[in-house]
N, C-alpha and C positions, 0 to 999 in steps of 0.2 A: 220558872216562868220567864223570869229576865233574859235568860238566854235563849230561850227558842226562838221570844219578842225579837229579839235583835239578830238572830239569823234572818226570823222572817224578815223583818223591815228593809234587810238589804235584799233580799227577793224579792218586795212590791219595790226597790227602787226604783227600779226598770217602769216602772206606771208616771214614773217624777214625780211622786208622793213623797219625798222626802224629809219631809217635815211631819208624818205622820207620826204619831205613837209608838210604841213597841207592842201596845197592846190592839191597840189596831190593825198593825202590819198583819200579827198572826192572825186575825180575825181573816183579814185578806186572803192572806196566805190560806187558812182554812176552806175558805169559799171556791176558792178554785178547784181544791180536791170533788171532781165530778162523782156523783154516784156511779157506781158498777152498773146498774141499765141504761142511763144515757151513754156509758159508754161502750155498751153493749150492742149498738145500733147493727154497726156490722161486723157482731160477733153470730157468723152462724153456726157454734160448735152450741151444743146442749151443756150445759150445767148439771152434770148427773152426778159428779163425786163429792164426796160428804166428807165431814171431818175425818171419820173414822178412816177413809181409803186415803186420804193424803195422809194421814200420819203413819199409816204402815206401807205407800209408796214410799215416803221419806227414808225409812226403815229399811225397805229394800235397798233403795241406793243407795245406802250406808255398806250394807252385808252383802260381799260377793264373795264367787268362789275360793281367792286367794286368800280366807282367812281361814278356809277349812281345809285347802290344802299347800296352800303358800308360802303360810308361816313358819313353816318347820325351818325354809331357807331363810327367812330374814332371820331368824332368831337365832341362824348357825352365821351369821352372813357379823354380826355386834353383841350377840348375846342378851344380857337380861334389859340394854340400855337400848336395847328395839323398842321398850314400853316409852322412852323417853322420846325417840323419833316420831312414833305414833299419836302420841299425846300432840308435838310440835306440828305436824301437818297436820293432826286434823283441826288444830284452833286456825290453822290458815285456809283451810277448807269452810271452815266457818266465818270466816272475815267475808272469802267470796259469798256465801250463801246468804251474809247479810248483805252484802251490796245490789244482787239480785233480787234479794228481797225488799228491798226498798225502792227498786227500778218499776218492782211490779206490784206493788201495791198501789204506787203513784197510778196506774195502769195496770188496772188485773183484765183487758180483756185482750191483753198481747196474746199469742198464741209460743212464742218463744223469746225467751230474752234477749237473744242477736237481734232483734227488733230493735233495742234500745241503740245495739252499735251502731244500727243504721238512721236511728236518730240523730245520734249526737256529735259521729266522726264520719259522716259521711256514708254516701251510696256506694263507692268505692271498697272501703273497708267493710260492710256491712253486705256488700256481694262475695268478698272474698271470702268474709265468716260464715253466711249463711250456705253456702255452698261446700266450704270446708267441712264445718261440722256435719253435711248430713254423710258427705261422704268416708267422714270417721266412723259415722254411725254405722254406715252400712259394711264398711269393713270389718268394723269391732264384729256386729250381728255373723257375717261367714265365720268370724273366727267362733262365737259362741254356737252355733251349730254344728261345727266342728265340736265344739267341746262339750255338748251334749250328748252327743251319739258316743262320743269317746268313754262319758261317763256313763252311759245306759249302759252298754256295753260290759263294761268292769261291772257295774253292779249285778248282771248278771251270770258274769263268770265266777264269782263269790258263790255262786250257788253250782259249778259246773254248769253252766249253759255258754256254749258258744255264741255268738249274733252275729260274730266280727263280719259274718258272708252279708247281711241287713244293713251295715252301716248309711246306705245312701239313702236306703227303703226307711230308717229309722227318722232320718233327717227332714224327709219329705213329709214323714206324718207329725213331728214335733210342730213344723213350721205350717202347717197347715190347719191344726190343732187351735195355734198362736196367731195365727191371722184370722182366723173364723171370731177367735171372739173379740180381735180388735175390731171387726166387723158388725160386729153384735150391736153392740154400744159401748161407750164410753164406762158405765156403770159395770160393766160386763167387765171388762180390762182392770177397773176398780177392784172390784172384787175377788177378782185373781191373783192383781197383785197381794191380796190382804191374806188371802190362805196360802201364799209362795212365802210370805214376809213370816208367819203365824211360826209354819215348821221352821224355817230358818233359826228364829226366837227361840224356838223350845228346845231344840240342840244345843245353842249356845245356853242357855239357863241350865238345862241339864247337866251339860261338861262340868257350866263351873261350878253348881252344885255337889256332882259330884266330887270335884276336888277339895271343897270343902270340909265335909264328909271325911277322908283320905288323910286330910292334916288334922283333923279334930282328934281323929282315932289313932293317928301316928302309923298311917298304914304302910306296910312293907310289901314287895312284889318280888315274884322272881323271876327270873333270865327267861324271855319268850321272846318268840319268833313273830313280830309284827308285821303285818300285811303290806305291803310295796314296800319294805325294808330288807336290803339283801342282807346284812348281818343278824345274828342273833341280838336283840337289844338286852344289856346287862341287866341284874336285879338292881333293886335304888327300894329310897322309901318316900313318903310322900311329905314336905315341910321345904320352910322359907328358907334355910339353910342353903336349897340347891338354885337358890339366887343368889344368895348372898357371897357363896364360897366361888373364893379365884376371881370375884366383881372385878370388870374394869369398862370403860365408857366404850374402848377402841381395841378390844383384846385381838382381835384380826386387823389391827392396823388403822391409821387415818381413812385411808384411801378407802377400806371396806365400808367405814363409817357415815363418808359423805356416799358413798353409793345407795348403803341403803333409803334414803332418804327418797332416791328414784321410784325402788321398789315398794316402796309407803307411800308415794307419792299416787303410783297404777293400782293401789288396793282404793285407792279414795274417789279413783277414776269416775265419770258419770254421779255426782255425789250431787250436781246441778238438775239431775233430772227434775225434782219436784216443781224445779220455777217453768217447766214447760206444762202443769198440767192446772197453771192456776186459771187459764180463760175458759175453763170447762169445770171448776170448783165452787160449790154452793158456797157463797157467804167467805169470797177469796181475803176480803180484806180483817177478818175473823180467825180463818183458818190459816192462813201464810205465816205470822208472825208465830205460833205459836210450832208449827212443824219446824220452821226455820231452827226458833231458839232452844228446841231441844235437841237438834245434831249433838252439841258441843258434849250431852248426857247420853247417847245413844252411841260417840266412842267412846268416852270412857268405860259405858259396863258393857258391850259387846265387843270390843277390840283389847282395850287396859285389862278390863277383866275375864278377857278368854284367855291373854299372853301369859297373865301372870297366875291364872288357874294353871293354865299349861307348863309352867315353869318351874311352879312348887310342885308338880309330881315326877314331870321329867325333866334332871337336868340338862342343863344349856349345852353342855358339853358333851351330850349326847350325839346332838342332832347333827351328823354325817352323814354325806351325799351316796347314793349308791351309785356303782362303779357309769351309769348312764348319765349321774348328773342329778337325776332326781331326788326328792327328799319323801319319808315318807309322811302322812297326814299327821302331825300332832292330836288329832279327833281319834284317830284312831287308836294311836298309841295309849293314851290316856283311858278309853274304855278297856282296849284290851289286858291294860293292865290290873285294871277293874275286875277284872275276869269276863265279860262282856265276850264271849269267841264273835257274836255274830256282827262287832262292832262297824267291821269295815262295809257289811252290806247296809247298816244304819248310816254310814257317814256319806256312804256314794249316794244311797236316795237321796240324802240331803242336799249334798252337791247339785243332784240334778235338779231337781226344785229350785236350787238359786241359779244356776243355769241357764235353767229355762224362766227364769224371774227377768234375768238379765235382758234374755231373746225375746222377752213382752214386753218390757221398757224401752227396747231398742227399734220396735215395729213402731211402738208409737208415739214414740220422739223422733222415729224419722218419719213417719208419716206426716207429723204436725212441721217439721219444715221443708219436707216437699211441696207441701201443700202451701206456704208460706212462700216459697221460691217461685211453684205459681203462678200465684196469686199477683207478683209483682212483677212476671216478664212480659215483656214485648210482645212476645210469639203466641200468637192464637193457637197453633198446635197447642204447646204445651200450658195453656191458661186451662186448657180441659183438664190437664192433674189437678188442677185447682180447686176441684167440685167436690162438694158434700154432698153424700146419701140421705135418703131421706130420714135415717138412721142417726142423723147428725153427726157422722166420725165422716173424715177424709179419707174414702175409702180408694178412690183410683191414686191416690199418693202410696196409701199401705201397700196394697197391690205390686204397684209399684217397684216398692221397697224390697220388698220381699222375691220380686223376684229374680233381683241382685243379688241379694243375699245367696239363693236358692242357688246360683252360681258356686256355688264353695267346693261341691264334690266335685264340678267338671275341674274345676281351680286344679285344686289338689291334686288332680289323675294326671295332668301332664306336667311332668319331672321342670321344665323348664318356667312353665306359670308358676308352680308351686313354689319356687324361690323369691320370684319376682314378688308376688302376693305376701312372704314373708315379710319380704323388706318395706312394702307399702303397708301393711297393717305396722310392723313397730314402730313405721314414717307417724302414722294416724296420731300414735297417739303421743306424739313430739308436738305434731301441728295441734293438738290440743291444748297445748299450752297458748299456744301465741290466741287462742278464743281465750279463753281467760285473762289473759293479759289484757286483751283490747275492750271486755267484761267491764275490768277494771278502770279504764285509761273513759270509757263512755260514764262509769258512775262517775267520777271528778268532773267530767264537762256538765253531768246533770245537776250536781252539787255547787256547781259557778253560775246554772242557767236559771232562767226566768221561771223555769216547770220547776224549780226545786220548792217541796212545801214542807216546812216546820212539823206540821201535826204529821206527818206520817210515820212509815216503820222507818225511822233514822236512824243510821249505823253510828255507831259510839264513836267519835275523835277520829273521824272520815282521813283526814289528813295523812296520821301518822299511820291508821291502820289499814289503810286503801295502799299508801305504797310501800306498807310493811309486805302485805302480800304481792303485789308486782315483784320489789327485790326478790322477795322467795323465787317465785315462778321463776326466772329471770336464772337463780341460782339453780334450781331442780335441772332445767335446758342445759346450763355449763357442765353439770354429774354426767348427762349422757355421753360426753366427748372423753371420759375417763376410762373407760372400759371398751374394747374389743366389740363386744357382742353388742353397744349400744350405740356405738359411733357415726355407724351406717344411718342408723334411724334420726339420729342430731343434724345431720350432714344433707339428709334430704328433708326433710324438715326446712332446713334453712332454703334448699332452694326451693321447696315450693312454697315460703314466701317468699321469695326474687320474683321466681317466674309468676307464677299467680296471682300473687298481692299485686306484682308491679301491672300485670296486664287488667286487674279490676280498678287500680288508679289510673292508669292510664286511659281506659277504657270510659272513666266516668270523666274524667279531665275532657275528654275528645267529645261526649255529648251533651256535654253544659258550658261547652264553646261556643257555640250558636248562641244564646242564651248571655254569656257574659257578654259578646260580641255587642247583643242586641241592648242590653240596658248602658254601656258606654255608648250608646248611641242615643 
């Protein structure tokens, strides 16, 4: 109690109450926290998602494709001490998500967290982020319908069926499918996400159960031929032994080690979605703290506990690249050695379900900061994206969105675009850091400023743990200049914030000139 008093008291200092209580300040400090309907005045998104659908969005953005088919490279990339890098980002993934979370509880009827950037570092930086991030989104989204069709595709050739001649035709019906029901409603998009999140869950519960099962019974396997695996994969048995034997932190070297870090880094990618879908959640300041605080439980048993399932059956020293580069699915390995023959058509359904989980999360988090972009330009054209159906979702933002996105196949077909688009999607998600950095750099201004209130969702020792995660980020940026194949995406990165950042400071410096001009007068 003494200390919250005395946070708050230096929060009302700013009223020159200074001499007030400790127990008073918080009192103050309490007072200001406005209810969700006043400050809902103009909030015109519906409040249709329940507990239940943020805590299994949360859950999605935790589980993406790269852990059903990713992980076989990280875990050949450091071996069994992949669990310890995993563990390491995601308690930093959780540092941000408690900073967010605290941004928007103060204010649950923001519609995106870059909101707060543009509170508290300015219009400048807050044009650069807001505009950044929607256009990561939309890039990330081409790349996920791409990788939807890629994986429809496989799964039906698991059964002998060709589609590969459908790929564009698959695409257009996925996204059309995923736009309809962000169209629907909000509640509609909830609830999609909750049965995308449901199968996801029950794969990973499955696996590891299964390998539990495997080590109980001391199961043994023989030499089979696993599905995207060009070699025959040897016999082994299933036990902690094929962790522990040959252990080393850095067995491919330092250099492998801090890379992986990157690769752990893009599994945890979009892990911020949920702070976007609090001004359209019943009961936000109820339901936020508690999806928030159980990320930190939700890597552990769906990431720690799928590695290290996957580890006691197949050893680490396995996992070798086939001659293209690829690795094959750990999911699959692990059923078919189960005896499971029809593993790999179970593992690719699954994939696409998170896929297309991904390509739902990505429609309506870009819709919600088109619509927020907007919302705040100048331009009468474009204040028309800024409108809500009477359906209460922002529907000419999705729209919108999607029909960038929907740009992927032409992308892809001309040899010369299709490179280009490489390099601007691996840019995307470099420039993702510098949003979370500046995430960060606006909670500390909020945490110095007059808005900050004692009784809220408070992150633990703000200080040290606010720029424990800046260092990180900061450090993950530095890995990408390590390697060949990431350098490219570091490098422009950096310049699109020169050129970018410097044209939205610049740009806001040049319309609050008038303005300074006129109060020195």
């Amino acid at each position: 109690m003494s200390a919250s008093g005395t946070t708050a008291t230096a929060a009302a200092a700013t009223t020159g109450s200074e001499t007030t209580s400790a127990t008073s300040a918080s009192q103050t400090a309490a007072s200001t926290l406005k209810s969700v309907e006043s400050l809902d005045k103009s909030n015109e998104m519906a409040r249709g998602l329940n507990n239940r659908h943020v805590q299994f969005i949360a859950i999605g953005g935790t589980i993406g494709t790269g852990l059903f088919l990713g992980s076989g490279k990280s875990i050949a990339l450091t071996g069994p001490s992949i669990v310890f890098v995993y563990i390491a980002v995601g308690v930093i993934m959780f540092l941000l998500m408690r900073a967010i979370g605290e941004l928007m509880y103060r204010d649950p009827s923001q519609h995106t967290f870059i909101n707060f950037i543009t509170r508290y570092l300015g219009n400048g930086w807050g044009h650069f982020a807001g505009w950044s991030y929607w256009i990561v989104l939309v890039l990330i989204g081409m790349s996920e319908i791409t990788a939807v069709s890629t994986y429809f595709i496989t799964f039906f050739d698991t059964f002998g069926i060709d589609l590969s001649g459908f790929k564009w035709l698959i695409e257009l019906c996925f996204l059309a499918a995923l736009v309809t029901i962000n169209l629907i409603a909000v509640k509609a998009f909830g609830e999609a996400e909750f049965w995308f999140s449901m199968i996801k869950i029950t794969l990973i519960c499955a696996m590891i159960a299964t390998a539990v099962v495997m080590v109980v019974i001391g199961y043994h396997y023989d030499a089979v031929q696993v599905t995207g695996q060009d070699a025959v994969s040897p016999a082994g048995h299933a036990g902690f032994d094929n962790i522990t034997n040959n252990f080393s932190i850095a067995p491919n070297g330092w250099l492998a080690f801090l890379m992986s870090f990157q690769m752990v880094f893009y599994a945890y990618e979009m892990i911020e979605f949920v702070g976007v879908t609090v001004s359209e959640t019943q009961n936000p300041r109820k339901v936020l703290p508690k999806a928030v605080n159980e990320i930190i439980v939700r890597v552990l048993i769906f990431y720690v506990g799928a590695l290290v399932a996957i580890m006691v059956i197949v050893p680490w020293t396995s996992f070798t690249p086939n001659k293209d580069g690829s690795f094959a699915s750990p999911f699959i390995m692990v059923f078919q050695y189960a005896g499971l023959k029809w593993a790999a058509a179970l593992v690719f359904f699954v994939v696409i379900t998170a896929a297309s989980s991904a390509l739902n999360s990505l429609l309506y988090s870009a819709g919600r900061h088109l619509y927020q972009l907007a919302r705040e330009s100048e331009s009468p054209t474009f204040q028309k994206v800024g409108q809500v159906s009477s359906r209460h979702v922002p529907a000419r933002a999705i729209l919108f969105s999607a029909a960038l996105i929907l740009l992927s196949p032409a992308v892809n077909a001309i040899p010369g675009m299709s490179s280009a688009f490489v390099l601007f999607a691996s840019a995307s998600s470099a420039v993702i850091i510098f949003i979370y950095v500046l995430t960060m750099i606006a909670h500390r201004k909020y945490r110095r400023s007059a808005d900050f209130i004692a009784d809220g969702f408070v992150m633990p020792a703000w200080k040290v743990t606010n720029t424990l995660a800046i260092a990180f980020f900061v450090f993950v940026y530095c890995t990408l200049f390590l390697a060949d194949d990431t350098r490219g995406s570091a490098i422009a990165g950096v310049v699109w914030l020169a050129v970018f950042g410097g044209y939205c400071l610049l740009r806001d410096r040049w319309r609050t000139r008038g303005l300074r001009e006129a109060l020195r007068e």
